[in-house]
ZAVEX-386975 format. One record per residue: residue in one letter; x, y, z of N, C-alpha, C, CB in turn. Coordinates in pm, whole numbers. Glycine has a CB too. Example, Ala and Ser with C-alpha at 12.3 -4.5 7.8 and 13.67 -1.06 7.14 Angstrom:
2
(site "A"; (1319; -569; 780); (1230; -450; 780); (1320; -330; 780); (1131; -447; 905));
(site "S"; (1285; -225; 708); (1367; -106; 714); (1290; 3; 787); (1408; -60; 572));
//
This chain:
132
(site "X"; (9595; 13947; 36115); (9484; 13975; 36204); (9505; 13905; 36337); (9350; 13933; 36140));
(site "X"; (9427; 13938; 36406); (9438; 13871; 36571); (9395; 13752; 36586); (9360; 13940; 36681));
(site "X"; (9316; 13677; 36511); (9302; 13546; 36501); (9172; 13501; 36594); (9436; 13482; 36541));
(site "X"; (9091; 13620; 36666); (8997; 13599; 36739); (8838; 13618; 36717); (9036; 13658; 36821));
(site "X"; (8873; 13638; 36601); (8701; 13616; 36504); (8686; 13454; 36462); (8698; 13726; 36312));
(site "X"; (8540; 13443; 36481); (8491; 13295; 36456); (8371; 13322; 36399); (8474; 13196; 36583));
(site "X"; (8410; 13198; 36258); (8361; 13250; 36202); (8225; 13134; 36137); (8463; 13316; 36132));
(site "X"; (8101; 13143; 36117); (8028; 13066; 36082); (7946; 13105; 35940); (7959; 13046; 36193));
(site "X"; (7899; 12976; 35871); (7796; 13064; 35751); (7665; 12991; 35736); (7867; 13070; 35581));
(site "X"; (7604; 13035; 35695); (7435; 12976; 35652); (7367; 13065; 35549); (7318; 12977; 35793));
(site "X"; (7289; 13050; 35538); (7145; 13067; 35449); (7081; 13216; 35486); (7017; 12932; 35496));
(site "X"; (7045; 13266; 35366); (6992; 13442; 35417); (6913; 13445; 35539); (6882; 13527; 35300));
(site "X"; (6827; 13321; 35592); (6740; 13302; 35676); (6756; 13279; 35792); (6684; 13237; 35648));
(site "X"; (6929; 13284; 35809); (6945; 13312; 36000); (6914; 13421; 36021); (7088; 13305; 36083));
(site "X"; (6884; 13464; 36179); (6846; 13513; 36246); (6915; 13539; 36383); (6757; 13470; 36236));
(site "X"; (7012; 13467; 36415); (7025; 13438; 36509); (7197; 13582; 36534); (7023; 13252; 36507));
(site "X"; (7241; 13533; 36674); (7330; 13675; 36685); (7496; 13683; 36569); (7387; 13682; 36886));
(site "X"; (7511; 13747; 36539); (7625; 13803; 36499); (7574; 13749; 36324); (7788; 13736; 36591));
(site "X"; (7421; 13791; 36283); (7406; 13765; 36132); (7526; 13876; 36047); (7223; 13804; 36083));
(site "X"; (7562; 13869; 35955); (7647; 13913; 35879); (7596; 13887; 35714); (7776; 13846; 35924));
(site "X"; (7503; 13978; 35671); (7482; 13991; 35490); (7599; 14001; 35421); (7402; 14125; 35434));
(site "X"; (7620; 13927; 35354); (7741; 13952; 35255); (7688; 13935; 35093); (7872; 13832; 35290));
(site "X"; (7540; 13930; 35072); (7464; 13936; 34976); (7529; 14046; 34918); (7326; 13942; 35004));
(site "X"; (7510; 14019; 34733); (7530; 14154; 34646); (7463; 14296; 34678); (7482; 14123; 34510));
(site "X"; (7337; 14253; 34720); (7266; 14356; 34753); (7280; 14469; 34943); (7125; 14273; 34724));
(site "X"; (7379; 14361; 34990); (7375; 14424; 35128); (7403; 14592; 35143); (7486; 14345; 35214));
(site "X"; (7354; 14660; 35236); (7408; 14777; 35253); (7485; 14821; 35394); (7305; 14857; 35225));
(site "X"; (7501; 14655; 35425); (7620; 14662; 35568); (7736; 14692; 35518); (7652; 14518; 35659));
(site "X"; (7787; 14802; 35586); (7993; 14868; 35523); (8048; 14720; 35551); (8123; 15039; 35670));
(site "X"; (8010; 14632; 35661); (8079; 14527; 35712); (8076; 14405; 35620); (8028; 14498; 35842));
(site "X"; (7922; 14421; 35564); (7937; 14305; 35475); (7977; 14310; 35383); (7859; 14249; 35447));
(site "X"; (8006; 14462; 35294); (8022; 14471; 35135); (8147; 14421; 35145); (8010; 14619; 35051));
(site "X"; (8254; 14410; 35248); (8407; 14363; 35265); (8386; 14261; 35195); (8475; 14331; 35409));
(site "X"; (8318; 14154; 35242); (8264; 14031; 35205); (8215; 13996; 35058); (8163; 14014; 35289));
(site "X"; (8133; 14080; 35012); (7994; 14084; 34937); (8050; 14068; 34767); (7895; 14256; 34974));
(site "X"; (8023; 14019; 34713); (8033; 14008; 34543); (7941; 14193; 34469); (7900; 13807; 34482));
(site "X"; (8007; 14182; 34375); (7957; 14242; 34300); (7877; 14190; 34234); (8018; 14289; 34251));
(site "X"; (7726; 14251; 34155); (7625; 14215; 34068); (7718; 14186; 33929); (7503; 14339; 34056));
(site "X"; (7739; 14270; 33909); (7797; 14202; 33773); (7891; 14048; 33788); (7906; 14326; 33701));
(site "X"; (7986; 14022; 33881); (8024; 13910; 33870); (7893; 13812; 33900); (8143; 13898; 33955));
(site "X"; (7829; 13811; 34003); (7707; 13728; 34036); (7686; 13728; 33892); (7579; 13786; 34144));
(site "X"; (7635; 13801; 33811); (7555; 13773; 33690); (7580; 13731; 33603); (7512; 13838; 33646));
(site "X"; (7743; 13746; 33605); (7833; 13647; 33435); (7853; 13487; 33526); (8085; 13743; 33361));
(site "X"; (7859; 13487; 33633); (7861; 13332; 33707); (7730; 13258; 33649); (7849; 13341; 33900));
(site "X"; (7568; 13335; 33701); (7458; 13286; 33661); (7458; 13259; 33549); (7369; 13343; 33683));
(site "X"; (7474; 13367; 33419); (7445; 13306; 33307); (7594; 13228; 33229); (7371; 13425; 33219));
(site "X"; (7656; 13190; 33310); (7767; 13080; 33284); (7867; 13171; 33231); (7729; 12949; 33176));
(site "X"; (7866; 13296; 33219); (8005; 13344; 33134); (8105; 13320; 33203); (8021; 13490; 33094));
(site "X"; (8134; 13269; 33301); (8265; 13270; 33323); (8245; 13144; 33435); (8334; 13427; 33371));
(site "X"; (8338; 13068; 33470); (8346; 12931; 33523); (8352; 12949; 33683); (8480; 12850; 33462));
(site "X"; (8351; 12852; 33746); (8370; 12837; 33910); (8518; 12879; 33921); (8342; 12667; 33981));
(site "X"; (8609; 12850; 33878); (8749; 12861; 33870); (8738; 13088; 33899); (8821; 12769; 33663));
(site "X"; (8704; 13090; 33774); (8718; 13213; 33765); (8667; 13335; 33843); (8691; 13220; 33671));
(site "X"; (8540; 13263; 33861); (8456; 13363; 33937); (8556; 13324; 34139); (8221; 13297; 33911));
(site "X"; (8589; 13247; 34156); (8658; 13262; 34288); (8809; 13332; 34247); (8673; 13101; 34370));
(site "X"; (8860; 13298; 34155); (8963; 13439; 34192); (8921; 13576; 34123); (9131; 13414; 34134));
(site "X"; (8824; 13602; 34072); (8780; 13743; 34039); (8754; 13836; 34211); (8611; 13724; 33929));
(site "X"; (8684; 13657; 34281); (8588; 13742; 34445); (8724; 13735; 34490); (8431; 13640; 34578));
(site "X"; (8799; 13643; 34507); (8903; 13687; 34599); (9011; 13778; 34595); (8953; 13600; 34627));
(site "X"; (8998; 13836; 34426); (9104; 13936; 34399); (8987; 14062; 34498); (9150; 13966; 34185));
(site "X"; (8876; 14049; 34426); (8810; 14168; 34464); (8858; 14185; 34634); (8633; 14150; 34435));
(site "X"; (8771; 14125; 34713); (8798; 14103; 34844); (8918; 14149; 34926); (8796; 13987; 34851));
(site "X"; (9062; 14060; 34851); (9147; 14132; 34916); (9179; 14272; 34909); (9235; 14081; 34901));
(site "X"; (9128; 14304; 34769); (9153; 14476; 34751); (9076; 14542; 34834); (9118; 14542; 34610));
(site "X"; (8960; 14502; 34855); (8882; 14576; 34994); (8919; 14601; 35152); (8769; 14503; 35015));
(site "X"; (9005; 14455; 35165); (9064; 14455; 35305); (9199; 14510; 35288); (9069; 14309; 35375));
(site "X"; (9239; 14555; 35174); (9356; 14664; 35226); (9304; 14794; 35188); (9515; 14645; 35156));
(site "X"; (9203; 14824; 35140); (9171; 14974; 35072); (9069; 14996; 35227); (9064; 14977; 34865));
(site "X"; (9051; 14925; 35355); (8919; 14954; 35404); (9033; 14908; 35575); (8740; 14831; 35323));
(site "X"; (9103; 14941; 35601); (9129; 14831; 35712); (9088; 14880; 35845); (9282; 14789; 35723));
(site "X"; (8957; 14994; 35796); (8881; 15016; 35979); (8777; 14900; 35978); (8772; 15203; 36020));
(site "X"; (8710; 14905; 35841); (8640; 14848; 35855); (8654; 14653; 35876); (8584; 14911; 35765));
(site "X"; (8788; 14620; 35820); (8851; 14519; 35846); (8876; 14483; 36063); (8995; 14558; 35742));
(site "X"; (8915; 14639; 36069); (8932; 14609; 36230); (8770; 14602; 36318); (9037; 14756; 36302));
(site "X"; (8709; 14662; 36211); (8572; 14659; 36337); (8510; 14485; 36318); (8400; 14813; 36280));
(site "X"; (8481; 14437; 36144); (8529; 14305; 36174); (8573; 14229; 36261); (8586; 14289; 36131));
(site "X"; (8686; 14218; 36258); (8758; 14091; 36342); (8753; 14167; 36492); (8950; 14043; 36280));
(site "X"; (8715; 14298; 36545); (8645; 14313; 36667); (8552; 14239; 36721); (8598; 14407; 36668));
(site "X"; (8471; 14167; 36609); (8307; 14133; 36632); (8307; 14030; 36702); (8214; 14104; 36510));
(site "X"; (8382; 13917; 36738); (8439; 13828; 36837); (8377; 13680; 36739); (8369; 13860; 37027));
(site "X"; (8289; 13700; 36682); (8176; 13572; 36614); (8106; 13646; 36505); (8038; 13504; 36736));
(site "X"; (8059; 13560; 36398); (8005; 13629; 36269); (7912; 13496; 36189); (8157; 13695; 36161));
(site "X"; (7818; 13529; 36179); (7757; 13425; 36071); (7729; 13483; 35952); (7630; 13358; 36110));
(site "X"; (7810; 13445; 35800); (7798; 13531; 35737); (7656; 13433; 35633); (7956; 13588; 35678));
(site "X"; (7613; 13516; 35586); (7505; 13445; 35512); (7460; 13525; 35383); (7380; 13423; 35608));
(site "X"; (7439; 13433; 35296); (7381; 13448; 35163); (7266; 13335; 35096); (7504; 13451; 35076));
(site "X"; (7211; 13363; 34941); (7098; 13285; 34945); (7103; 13219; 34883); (7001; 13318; 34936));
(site "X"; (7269; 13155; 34815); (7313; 13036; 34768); (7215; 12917; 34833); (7469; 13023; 34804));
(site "X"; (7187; 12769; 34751); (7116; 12676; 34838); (7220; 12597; 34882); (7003; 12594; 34776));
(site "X"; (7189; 12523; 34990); (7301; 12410; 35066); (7348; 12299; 34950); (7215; 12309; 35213));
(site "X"; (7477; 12320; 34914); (7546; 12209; 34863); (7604; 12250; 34717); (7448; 12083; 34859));
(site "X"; (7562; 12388; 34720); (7616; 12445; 34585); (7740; 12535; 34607); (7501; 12533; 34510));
(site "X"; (7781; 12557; 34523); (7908; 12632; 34468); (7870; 12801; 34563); (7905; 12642; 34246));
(site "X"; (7912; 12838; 34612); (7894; 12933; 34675); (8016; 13075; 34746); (7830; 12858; 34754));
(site "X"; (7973; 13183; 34723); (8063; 13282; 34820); (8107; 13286; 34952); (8018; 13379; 34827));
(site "X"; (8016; 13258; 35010); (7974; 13252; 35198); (8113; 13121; 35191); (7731; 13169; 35272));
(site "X"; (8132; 13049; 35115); (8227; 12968; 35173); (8355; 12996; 35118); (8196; 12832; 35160));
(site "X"; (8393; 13045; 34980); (8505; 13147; 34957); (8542; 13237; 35014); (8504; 13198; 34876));
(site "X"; (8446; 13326; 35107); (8503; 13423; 35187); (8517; 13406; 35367); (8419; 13542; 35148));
(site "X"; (8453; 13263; 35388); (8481; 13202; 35524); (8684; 13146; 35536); (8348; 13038; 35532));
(site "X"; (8697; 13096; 35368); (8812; 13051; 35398); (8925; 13187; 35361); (8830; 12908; 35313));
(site "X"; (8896; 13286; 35286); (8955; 13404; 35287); (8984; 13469; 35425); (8877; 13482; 35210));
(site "X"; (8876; 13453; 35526); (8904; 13478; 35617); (8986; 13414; 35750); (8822; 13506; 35619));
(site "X"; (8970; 13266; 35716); (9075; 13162; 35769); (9178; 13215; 35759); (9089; 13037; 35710));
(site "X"; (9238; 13271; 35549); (9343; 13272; 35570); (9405; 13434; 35631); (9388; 13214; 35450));
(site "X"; (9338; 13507; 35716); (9353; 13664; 35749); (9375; 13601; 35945); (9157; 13799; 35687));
(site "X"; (9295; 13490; 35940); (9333; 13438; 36141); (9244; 13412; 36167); (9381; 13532; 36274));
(site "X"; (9101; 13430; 36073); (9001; 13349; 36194); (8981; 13219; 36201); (8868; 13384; 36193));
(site "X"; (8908; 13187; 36234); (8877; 13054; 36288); (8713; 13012; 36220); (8881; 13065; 36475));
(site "X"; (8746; 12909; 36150); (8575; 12907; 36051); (8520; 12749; 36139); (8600; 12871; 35791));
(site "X"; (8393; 12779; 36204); (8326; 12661; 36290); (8211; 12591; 36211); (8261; 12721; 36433));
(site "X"; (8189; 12692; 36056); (8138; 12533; 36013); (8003; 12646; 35970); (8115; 12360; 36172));
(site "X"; (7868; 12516; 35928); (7763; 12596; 35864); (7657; 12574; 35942); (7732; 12565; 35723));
(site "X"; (7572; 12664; 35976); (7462; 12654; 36053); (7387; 12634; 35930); (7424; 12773; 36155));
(site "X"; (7287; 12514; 35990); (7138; 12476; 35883); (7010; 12590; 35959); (7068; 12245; 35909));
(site "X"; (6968; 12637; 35857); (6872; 12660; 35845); (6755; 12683; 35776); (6889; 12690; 35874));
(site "X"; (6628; 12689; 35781); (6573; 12653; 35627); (6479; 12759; 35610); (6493; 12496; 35603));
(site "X"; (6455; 12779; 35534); (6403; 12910; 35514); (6243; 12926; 35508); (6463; 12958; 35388));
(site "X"; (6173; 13032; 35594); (6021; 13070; 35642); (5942; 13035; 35484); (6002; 13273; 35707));
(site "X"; (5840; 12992; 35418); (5737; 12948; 35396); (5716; 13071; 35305); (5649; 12908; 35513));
(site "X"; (5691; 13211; 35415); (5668; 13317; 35388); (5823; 13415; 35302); (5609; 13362; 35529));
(site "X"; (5887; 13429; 35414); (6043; 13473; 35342); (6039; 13401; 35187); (6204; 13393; 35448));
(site "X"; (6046; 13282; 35200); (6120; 13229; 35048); (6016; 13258; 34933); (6156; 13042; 35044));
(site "X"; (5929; 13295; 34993); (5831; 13342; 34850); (5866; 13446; 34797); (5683; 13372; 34865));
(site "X"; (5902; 13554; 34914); (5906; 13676; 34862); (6030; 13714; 34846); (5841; 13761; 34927));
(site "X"; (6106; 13620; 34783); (6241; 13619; 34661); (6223; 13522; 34621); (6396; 13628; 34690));
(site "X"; (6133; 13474; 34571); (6091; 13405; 34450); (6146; 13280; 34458); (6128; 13470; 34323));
(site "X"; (6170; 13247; 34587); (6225; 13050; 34574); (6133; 12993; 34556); (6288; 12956; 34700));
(site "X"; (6167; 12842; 34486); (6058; 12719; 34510); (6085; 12699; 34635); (6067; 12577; 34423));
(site "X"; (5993; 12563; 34652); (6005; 12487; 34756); (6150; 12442; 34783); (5918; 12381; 34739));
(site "X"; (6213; 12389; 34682); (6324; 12315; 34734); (6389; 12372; 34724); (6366; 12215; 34704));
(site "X"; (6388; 12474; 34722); (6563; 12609; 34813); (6514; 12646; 34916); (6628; 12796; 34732));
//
């Protein structure tokens, strides 16, 4: 790749420019590049399968996408900046940071995690407590 995407991640609750869903549920073409499948999300949650495993299941997946997809790979690394975000909580085991360094290793450039914390209102209505 050209090495001129930069790349940042946070919490479903940015807002700010170049957001990027890479949630299971997204219906961005741009993010599903990114995005886990439900079924892996769901053998991770209920423990069937380990941290080990579930990152090379996403990163097998992943790379098969960026060679089965490579417009959508080019409109990507077009985007100049990207914050990709999911609704992992800060400090856990997470995708958004398996596929920040997937993308390191394709040329971009990863600047790190924007904090942000999530609306009062938003986090209710996906069912967080307080302390996510």
């Amino acid at each position: 790749m050209n090495g001129k995407l930069m790349v940042k991640t946070s919490r479903y609750w940015y807002e700010g420019d170049g957001r990027l869903d890479i949630t299971a549920k997204t219906k961005d073409p741009i993010g599903r590049l990114l995005s886990p499948t439900w079924p892996l999300v769901l053998r991770y949650k209920r423990k069937t399968i380990s941290e080990s495993q579930y990152k090379r299941r996403y990163l097998e997946m992943v790379k098969a996408r960026f060679e089965d997809n490579p417009k959508a790979v080019k409109e990507l690394f077009g985007m100049g900046e990207v914050v990709i975000v999911c609704f992992c909580p800060d400090g856990e085991f997470c995708h958004r940071f398996l596929a920040a360094e997937f993308l390191e290793s394709m040329g971009a450039k990863y600047k790190g995690e924007v904090k942000v914390a999530p609306s009062k209102k938003k986090a209710e209505g996906f069912g967080f407590t307080k302390r996510d």
